[in-house]
DSSP file (Angstrom, degrees, kcal/mol; ACC not computed):
  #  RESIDUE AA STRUCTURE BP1 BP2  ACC     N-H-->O    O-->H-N    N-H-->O    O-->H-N    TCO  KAPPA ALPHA  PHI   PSI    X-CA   Y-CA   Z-CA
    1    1 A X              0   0    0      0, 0.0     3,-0.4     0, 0.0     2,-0.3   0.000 360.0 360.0 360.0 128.8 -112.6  160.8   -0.6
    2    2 A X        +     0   0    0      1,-0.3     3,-0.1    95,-0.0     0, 0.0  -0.853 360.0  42.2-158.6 158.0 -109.0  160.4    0.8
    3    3 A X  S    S-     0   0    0     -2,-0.3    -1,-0.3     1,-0.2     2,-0.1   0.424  73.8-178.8 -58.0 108.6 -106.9  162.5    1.9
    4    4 A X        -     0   0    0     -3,-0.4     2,-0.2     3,-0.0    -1,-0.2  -0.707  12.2-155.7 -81.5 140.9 -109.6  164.9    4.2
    5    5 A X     >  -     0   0    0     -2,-0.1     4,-0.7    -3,-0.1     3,-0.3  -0.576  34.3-111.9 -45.4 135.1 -108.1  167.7    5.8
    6    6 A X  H >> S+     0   0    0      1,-0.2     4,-2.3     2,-0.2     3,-1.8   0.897 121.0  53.3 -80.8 -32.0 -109.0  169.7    8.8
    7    7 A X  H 3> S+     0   0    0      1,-0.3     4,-2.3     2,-0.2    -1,-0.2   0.865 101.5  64.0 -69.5 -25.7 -109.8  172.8    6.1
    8    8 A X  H 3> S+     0   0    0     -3,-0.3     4,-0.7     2,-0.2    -1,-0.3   0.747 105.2  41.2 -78.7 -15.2 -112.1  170.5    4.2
    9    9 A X  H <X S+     0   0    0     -3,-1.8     4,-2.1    -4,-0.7    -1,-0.2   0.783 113.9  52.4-119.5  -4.4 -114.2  170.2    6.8
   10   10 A X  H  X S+     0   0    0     -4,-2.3     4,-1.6     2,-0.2    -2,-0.2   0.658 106.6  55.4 -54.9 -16.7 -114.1  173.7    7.7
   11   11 A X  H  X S+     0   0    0     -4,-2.3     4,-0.8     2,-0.2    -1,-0.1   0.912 108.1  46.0 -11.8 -78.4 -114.8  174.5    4.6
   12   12 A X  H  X S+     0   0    0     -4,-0.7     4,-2.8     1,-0.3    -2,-0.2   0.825 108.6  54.1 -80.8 -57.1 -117.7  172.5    4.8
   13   13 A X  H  X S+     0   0    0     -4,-2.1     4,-0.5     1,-0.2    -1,-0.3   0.971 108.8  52.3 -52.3 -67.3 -118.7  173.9    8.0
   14   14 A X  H  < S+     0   0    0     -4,-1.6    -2,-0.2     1,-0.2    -1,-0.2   0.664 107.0  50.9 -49.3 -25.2 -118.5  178.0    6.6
   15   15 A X  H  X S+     0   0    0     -4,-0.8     4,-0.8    -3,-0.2    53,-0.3   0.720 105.2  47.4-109.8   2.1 -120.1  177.7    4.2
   16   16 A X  H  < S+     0   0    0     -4,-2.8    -2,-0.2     1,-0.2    -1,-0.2   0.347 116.7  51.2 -87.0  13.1 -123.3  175.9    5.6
   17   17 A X  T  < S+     0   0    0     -4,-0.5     3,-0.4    -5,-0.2    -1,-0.2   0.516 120.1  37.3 -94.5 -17.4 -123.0  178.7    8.3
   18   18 A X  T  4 S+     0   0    0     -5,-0.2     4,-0.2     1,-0.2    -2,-0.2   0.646 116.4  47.7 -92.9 -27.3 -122.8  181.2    5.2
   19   19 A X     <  +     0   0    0     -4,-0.8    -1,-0.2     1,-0.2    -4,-0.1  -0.172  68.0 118.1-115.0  45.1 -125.1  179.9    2.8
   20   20 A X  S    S+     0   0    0     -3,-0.4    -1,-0.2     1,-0.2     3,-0.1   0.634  90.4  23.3-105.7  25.9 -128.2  179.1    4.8
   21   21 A X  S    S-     0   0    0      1,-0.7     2,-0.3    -3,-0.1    -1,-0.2   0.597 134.8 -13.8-104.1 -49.7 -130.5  181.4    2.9
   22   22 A X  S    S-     0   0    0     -4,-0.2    -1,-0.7    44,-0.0     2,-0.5  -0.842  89.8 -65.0-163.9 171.0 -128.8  181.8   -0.4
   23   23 A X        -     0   0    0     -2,-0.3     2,-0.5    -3,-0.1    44,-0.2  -0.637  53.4-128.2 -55.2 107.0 -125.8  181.2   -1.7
   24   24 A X        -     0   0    0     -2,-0.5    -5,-0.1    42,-0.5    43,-0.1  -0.743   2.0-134.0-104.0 141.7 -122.8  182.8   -0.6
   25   25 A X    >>  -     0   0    0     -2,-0.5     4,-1.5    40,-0.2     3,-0.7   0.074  37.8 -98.8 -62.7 175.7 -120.0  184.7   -1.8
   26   26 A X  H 3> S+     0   0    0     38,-0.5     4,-1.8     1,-0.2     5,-0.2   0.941 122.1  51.3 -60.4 -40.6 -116.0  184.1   -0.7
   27   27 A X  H 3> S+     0   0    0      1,-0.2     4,-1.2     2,-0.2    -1,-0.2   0.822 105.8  51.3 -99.4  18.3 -115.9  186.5    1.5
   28   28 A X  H <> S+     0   0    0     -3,-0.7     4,-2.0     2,-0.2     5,-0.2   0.765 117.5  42.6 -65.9 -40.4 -119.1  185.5    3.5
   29   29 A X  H  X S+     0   0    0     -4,-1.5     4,-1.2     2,-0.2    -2,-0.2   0.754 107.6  60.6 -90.8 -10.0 -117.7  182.2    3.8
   30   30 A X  H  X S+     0   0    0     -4,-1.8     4,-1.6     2,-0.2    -2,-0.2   0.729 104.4  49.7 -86.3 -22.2 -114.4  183.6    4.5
   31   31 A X  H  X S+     0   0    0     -4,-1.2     4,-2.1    -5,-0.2    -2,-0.2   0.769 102.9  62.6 -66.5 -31.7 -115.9  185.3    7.6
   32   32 A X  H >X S+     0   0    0     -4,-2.0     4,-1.8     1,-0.2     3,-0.7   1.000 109.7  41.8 -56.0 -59.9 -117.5  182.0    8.7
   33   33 A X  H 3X S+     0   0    0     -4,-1.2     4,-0.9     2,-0.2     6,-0.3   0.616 106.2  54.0 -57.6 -33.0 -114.4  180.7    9.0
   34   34 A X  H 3X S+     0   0    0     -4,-1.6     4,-1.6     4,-0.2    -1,-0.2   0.755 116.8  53.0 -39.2 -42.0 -112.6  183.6   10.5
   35   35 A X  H << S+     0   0    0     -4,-2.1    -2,-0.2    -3,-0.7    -3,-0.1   0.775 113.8  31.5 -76.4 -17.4 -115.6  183.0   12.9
   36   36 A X  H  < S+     0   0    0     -4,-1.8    -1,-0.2    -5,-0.2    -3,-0.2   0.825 128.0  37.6-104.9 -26.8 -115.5  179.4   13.8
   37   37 A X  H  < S-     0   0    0     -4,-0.9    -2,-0.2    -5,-0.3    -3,-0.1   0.612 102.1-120.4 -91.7 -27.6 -111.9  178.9   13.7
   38   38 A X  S  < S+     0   0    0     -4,-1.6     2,-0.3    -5,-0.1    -4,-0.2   0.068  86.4  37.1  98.0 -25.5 -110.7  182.3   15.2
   39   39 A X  S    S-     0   0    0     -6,-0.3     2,-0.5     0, 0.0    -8,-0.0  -0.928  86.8 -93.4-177.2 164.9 -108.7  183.0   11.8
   40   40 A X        -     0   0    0     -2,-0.3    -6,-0.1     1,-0.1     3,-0.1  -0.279  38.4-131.9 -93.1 122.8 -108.6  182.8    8.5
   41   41 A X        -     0   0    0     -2,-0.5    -1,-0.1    -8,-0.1    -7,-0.0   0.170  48.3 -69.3 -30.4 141.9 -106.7  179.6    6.9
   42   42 A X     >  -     0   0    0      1,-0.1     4,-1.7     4,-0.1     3,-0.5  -0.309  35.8-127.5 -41.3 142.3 -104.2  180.1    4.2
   43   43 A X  H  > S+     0   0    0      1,-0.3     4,-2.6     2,-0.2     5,-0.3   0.885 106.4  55.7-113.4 -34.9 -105.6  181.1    1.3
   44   44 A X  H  > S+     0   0    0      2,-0.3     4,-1.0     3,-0.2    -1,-0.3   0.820 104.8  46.8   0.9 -73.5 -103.7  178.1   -0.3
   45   45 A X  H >> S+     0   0    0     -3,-0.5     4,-2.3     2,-0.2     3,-2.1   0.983 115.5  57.2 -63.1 -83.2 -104.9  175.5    1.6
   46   46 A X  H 3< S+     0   0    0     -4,-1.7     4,-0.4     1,-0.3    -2,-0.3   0.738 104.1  46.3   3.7 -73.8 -108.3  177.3    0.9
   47   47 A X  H >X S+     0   0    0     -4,-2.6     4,-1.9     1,-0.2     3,-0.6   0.834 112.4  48.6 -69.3 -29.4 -108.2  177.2   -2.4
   48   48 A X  H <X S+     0   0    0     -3,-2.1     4,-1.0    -4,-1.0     5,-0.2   0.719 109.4  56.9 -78.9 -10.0 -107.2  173.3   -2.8
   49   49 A X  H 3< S+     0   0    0     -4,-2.3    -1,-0.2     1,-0.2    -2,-0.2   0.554 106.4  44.6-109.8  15.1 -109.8  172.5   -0.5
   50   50 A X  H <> S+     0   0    0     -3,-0.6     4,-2.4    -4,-0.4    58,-0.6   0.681 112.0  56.9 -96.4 -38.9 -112.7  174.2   -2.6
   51   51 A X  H >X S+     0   0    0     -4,-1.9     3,-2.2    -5,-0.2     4,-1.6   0.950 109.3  43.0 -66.4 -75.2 -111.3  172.6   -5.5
   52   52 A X  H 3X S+     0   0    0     -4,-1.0     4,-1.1    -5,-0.3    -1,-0.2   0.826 111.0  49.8 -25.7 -50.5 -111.5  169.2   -4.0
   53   53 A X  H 34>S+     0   0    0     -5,-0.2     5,-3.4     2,-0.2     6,-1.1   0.922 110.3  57.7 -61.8 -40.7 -115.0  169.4   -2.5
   54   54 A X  H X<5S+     0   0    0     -4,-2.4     3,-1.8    -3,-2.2    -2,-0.2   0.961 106.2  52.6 -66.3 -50.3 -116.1  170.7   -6.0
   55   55 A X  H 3<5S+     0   0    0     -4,-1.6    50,-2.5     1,-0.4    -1,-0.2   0.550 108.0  41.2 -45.9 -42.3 -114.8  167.7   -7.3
   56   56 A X  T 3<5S-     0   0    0     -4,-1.1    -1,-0.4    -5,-0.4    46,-0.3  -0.043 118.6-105.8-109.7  38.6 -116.3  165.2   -5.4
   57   57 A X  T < 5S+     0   0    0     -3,-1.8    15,-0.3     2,-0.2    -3,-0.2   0.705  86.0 117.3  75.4  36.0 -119.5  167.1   -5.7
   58   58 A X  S   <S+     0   0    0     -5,-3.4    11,-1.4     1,-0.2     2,-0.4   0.818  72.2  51.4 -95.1 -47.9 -119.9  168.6   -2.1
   59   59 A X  E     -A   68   0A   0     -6,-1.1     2,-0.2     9,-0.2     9,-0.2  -0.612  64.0-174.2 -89.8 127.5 -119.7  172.3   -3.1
   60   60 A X  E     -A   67   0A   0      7,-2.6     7,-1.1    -2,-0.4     2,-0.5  -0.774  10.3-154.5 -96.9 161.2 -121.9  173.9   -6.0
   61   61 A X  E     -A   66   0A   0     -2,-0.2     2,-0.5     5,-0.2     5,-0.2  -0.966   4.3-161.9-142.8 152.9 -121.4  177.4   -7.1
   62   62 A X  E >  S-A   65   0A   0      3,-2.3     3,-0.6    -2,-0.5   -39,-0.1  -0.812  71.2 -27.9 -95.6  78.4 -124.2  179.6   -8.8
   63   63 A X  T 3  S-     0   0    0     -2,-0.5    -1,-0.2     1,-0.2     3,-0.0   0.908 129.6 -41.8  53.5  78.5 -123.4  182.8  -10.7
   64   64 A X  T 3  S+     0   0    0     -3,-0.2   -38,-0.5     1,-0.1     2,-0.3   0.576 122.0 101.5  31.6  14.9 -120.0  183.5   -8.7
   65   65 A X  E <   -A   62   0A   0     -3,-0.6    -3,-2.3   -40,-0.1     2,-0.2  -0.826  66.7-124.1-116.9 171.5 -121.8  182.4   -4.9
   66   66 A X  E     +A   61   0A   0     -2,-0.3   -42,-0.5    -5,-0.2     2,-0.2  -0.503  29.6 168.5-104.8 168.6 -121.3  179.3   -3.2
   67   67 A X  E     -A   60   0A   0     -7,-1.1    -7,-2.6   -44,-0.2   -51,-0.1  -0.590  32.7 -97.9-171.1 103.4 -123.6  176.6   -1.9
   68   68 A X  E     -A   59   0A   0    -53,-0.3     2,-0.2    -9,-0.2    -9,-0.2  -0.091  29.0-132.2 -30.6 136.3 -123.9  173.0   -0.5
   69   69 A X     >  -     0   0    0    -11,-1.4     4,-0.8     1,-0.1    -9,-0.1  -0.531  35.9-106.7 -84.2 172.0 -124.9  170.1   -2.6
   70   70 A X  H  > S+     0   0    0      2,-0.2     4,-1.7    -2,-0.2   -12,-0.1   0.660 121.2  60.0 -50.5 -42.2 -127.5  168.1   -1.0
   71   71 A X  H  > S+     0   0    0    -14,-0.2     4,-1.3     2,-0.2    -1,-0.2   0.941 103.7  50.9 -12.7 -85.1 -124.6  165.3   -0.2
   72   72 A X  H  > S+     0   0    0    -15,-0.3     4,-3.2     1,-0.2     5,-0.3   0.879 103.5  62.0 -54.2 -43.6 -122.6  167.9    1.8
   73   73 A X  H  X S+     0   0    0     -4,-0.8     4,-2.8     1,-0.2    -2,-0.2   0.979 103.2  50.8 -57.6 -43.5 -126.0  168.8    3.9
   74   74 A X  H  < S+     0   0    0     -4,-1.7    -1,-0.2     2,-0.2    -2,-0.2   0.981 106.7  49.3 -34.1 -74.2 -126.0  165.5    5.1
   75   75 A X  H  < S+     0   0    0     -4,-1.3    -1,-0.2     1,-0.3    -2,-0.2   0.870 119.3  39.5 -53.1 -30.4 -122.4  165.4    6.3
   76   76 A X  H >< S+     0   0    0     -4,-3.2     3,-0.6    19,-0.1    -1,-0.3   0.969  99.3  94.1 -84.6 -26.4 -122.8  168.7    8.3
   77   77 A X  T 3< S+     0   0    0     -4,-2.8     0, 0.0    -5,-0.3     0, 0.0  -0.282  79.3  36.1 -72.8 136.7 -126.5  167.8    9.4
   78   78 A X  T 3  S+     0   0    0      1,-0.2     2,-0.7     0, 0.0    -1,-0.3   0.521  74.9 137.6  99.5  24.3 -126.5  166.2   12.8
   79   79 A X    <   -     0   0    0     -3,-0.6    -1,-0.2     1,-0.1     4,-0.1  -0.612  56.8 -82.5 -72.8 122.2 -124.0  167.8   14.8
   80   80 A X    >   -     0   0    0     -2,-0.7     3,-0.7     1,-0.2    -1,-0.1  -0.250  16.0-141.6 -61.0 142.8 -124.4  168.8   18.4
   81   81 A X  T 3  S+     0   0    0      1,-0.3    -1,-0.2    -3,-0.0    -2,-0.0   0.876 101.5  33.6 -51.3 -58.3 -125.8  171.6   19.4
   82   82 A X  T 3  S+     0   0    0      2,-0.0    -1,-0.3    -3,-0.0    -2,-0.1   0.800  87.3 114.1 -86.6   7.6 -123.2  172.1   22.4
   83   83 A X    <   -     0   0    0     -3,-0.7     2,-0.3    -4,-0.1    -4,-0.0  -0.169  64.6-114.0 -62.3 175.3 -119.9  170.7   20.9
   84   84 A X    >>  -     0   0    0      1,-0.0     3,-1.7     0, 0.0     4,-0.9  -0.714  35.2 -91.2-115.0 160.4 -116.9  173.1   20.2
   85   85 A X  H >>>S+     0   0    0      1,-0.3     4,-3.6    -2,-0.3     3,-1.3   0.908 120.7  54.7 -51.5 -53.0 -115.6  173.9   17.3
   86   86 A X  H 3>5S+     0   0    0      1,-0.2     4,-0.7     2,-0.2    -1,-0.3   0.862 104.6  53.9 -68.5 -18.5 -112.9  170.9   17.4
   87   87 A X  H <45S+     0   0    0     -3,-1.7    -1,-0.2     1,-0.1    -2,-0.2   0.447 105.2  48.5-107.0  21.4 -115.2  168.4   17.9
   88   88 A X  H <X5S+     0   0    0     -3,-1.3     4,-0.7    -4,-0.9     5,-0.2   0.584 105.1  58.4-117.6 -13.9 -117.5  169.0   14.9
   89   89 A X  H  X5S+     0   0    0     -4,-3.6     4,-2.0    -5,-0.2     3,-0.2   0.761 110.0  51.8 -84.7 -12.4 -114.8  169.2   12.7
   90   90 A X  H  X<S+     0   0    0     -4,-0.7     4,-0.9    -5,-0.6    -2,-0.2   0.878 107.5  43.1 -53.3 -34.1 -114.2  165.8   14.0
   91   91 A X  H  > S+     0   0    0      2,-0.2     4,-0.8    -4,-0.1    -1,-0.2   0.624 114.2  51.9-110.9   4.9 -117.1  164.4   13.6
   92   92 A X  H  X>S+     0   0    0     -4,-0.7     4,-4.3    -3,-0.2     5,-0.5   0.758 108.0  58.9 -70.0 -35.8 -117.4  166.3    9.4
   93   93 A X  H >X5S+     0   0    0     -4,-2.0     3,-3.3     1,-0.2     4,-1.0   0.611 106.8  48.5 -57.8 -94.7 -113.7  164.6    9.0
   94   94 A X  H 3X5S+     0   0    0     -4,-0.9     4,-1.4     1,-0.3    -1,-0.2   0.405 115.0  42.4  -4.8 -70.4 -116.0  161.0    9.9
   95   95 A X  H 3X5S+     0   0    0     -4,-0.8     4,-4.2     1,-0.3    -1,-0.3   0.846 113.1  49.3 -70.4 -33.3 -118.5  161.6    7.6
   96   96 A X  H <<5S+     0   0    0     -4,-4.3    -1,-0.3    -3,-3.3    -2,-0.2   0.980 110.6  50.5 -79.9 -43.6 -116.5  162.7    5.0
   97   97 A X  H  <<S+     0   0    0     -4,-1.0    -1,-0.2    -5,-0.5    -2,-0.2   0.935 117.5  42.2 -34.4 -27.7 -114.2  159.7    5.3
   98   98 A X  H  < S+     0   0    0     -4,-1.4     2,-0.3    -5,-0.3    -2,-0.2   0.911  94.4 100.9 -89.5 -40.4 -117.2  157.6    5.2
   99   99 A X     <  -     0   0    0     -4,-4.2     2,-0.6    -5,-0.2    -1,-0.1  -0.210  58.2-160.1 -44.9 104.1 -118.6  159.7    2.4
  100  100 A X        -     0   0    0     -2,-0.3    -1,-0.0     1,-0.1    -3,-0.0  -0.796  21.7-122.6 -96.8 127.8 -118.2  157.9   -1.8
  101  101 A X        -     0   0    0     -2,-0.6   -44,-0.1     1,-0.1     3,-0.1  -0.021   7.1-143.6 -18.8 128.2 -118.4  160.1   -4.7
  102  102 A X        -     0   0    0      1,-0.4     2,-0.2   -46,-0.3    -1,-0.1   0.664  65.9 -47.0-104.2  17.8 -120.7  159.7   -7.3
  103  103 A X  S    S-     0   0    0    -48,-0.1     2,-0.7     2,-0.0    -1,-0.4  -0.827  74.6 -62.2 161.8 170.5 -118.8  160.7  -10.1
  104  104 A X        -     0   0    0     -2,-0.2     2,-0.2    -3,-0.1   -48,-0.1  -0.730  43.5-171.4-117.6 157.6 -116.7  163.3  -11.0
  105  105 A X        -     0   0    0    -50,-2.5     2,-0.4    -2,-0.7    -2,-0.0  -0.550  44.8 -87.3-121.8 154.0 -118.3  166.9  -11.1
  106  106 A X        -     0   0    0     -2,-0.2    -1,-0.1     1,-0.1     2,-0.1  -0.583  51.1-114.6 -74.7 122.0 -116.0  169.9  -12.7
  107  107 A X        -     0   0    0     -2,-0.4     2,-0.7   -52,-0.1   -56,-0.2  -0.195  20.5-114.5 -61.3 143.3 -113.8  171.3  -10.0
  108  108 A X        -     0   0    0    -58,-0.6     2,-0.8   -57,-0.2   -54,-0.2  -0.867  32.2-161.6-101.0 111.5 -114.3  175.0   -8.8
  109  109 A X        +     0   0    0     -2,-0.7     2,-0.2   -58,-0.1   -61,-0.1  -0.756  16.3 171.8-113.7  71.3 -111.2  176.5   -9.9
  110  110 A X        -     0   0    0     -2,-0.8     2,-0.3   -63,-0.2   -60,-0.1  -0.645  22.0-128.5-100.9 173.0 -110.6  180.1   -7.9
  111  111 A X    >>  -     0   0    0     -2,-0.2     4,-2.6     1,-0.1     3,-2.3  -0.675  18.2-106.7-112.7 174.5 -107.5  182.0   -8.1
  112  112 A X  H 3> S+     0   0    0     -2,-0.3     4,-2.7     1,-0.3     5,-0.2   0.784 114.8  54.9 -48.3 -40.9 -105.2  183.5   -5.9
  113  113 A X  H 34 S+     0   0    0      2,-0.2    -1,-0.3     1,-0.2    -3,-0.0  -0.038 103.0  59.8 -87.6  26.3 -106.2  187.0   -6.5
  114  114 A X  H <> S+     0   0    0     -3,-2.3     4,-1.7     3,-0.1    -1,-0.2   0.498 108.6  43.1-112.8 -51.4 -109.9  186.2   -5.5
  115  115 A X  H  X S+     0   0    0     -4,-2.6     4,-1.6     1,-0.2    -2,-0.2   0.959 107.2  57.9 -83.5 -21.3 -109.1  185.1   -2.3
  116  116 A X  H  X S+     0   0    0     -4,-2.7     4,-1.4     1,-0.2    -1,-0.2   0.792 111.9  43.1 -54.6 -20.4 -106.8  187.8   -1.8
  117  117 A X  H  > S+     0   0    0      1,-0.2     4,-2.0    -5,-0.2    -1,-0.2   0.812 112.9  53.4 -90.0 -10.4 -109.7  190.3   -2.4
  118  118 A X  H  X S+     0   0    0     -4,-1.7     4,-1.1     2,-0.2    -2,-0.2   0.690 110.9  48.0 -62.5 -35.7 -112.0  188.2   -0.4
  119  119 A X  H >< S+     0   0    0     -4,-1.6     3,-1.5     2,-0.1     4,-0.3   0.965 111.9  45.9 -53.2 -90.4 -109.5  188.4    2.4
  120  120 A X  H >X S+     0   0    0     -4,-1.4     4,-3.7     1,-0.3     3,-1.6   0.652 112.4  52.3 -17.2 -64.2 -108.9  192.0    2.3
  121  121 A X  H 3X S+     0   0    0     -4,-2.0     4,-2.3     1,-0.2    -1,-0.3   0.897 110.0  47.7 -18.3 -76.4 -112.6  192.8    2.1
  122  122 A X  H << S+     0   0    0     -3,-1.5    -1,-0.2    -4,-1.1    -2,-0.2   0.519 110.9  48.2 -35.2 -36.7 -113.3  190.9    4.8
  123  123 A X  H <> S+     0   0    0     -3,-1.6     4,-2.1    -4,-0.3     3,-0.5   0.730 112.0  56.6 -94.6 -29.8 -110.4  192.3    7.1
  124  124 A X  H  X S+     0   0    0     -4,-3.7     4,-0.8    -3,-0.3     3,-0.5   0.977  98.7  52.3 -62.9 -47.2 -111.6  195.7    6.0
  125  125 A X  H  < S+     0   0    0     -4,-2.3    -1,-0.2     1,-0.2    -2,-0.2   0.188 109.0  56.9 -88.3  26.2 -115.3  195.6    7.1
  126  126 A X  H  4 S+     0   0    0     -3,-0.5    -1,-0.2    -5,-0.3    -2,-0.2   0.770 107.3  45.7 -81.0 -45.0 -113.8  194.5   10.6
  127  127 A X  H  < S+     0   0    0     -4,-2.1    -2,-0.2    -3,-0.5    -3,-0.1   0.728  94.9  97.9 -79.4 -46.8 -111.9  197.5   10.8
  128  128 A X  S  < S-     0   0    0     -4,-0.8     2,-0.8     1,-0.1    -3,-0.1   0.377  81.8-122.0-100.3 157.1 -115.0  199.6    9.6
  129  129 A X        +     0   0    0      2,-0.1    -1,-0.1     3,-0.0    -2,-0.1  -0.203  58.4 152.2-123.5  59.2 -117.1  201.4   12.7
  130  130 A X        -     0   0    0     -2,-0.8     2,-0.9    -4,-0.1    -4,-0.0   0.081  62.8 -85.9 -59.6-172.8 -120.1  199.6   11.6
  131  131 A X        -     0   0    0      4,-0.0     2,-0.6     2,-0.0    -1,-0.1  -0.930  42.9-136.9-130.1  96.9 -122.6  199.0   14.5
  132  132 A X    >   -     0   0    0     -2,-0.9     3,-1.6     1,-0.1    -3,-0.0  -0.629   9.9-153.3 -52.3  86.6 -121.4  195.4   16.3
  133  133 A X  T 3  S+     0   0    0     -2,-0.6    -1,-0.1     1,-0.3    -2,-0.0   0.274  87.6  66.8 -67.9  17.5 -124.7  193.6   16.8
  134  134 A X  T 3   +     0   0    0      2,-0.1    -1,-0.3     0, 0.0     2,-0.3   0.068  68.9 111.5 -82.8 -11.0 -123.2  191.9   19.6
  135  135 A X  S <  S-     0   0    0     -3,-1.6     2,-0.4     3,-0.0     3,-0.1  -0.648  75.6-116.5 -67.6 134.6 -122.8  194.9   21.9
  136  136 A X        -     0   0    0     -2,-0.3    -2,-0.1     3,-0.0     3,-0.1  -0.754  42.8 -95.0 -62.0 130.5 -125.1  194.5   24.9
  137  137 A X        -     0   0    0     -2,-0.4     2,-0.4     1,-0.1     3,-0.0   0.222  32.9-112.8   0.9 155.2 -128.0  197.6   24.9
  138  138 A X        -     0   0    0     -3,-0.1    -1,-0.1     1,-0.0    -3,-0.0  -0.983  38.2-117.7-124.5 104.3 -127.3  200.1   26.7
  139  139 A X        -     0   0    0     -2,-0.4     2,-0.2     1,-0.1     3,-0.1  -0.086  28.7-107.4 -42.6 149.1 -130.0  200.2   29.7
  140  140 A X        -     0   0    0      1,-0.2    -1,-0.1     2,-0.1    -3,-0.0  -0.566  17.0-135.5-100.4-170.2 -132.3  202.9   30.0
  141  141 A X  S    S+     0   0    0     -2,-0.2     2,-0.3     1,-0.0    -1,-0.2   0.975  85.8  43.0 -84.9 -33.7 -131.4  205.2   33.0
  142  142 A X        -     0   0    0     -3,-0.1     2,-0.4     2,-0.0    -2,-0.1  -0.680  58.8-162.9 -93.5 142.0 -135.5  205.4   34.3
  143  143 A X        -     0   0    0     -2,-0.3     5,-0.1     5,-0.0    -2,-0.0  -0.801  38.1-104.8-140.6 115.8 -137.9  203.1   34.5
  144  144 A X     >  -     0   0    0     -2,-0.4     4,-1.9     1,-0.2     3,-0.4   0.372  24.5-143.1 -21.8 111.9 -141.3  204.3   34.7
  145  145 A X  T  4 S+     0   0    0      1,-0.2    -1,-0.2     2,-0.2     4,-0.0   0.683 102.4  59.0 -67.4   0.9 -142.8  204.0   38.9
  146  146 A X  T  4 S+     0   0    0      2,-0.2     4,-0.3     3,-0.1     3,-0.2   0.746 109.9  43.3 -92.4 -39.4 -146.4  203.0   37.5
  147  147 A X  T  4 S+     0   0    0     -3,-0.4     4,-0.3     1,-0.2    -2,-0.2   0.665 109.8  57.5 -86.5  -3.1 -144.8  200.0   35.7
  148  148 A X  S >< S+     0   0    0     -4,-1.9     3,-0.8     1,-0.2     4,-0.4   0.745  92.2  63.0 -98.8   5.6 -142.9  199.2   38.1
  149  149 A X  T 3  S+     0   0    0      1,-0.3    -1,-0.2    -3,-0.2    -2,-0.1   0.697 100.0  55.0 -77.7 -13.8 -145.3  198.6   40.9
  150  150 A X  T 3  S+     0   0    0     -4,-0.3    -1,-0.3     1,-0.2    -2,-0.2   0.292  94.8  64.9-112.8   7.5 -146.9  196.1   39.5
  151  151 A X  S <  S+     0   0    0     -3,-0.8    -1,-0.2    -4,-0.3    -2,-0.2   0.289  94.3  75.2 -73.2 -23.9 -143.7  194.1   39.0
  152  152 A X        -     0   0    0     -4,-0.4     2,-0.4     2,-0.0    -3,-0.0  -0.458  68.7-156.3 -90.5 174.3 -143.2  193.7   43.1
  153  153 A X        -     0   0    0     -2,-0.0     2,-1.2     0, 0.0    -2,-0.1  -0.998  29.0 -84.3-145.8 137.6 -145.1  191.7   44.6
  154  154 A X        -     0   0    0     -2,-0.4     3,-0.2     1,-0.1    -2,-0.0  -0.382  40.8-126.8 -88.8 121.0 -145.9  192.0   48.1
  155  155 A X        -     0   0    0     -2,-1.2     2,-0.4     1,-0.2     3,-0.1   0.498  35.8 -86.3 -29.6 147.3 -143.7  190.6   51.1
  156  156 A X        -     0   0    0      1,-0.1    -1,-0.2     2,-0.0    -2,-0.0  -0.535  55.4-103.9 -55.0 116.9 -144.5  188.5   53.8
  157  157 A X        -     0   0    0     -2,-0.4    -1,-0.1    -3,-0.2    -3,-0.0   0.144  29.6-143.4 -49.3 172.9 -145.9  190.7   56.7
  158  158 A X        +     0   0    0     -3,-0.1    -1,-0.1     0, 0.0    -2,-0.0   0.543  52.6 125.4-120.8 -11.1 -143.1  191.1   59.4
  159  159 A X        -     0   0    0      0, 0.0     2,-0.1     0, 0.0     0, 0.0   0.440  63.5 -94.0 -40.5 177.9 -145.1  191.1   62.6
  160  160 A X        -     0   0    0      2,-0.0     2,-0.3     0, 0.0     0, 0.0  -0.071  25.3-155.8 -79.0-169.0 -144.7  188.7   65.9
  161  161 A X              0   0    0     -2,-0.1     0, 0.0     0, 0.0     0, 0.0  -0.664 360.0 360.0-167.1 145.4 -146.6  185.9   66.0
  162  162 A X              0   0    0     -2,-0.3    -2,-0.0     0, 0.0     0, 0.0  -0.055 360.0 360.0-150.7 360.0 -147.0  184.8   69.7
């Protein structure tokens, strides 16, 4: 598969962070990608690099949602745990260099005005005063003195010793 792209394997990357339940739509996978990259690619680049993957069989889609072929699980499976974002699309760009087609599969063909409502969405239910599960809890202000006695433990006496 020649040329890869840094979007192809972000791509690849969003939508196995998007789809790992079910299938996911564009703008689930266009939030992955807002989320692992910090923002969202041209919707250009985007679109050429869905077509492509489709092509060489990495991406299925299902009744308008998206999915990894079995192929593409491979190439994202085995990344480390603690890398950063740049060095795991380093090390999809590897696999997919290394990766050969096994024929060619009918290309997934969106248009511009898909990803612009996929964008939009997306930008909207940022905006939206949804409940951020990412906020830390709010302590509460008491904490019962019966449970907490039995959380201490008791000190080393303080006396002399002669």
């Amino acid at each position: 598969m020649h040329p890869i792209h840094d979007v192809d394997a972000l791509l690849l990357l969003a939508l196995a962070l998007a789809s790992k339940r079910r299938p996911a739509d564009l703008v689930e996978i266009i939030a992955a990608a807002d989320l692992i990259h910090g923002s969202i690619p041209p919707e250009s680049k985007l679109r050429d690099a869905f077509r492509r993957l489709s092509a060489h069989g990495l991406i299925a889609e299902a009744e308008g949602r998206f999915t990894l072929t079995p192929d593409a699980q491979k190439i994202v499976a085995g990344q480390p745990k603690k890398a950063d974002t740049a060095e795991r699309i380093f090390g999809i760009k590897g696999k997919l260099s290394e990766y050969d087609a096994n024929g060619d599969c009918a290309p997934v063909l969106l248009t511009a005005e898909q990803f612009e409502a996929a964008v939009a969405a997306h930008r909207t239910a940022g905006q939206g005063a949804g409940r951020n599960m990412l906020m830390p809890k709010p302590k509460t202000a008491e904490i019962d003195p019966r449970r907490a006695a039995h959380w201490r433990k008791p000190g080393p006496s303080r006396g002399r010793r002669s």
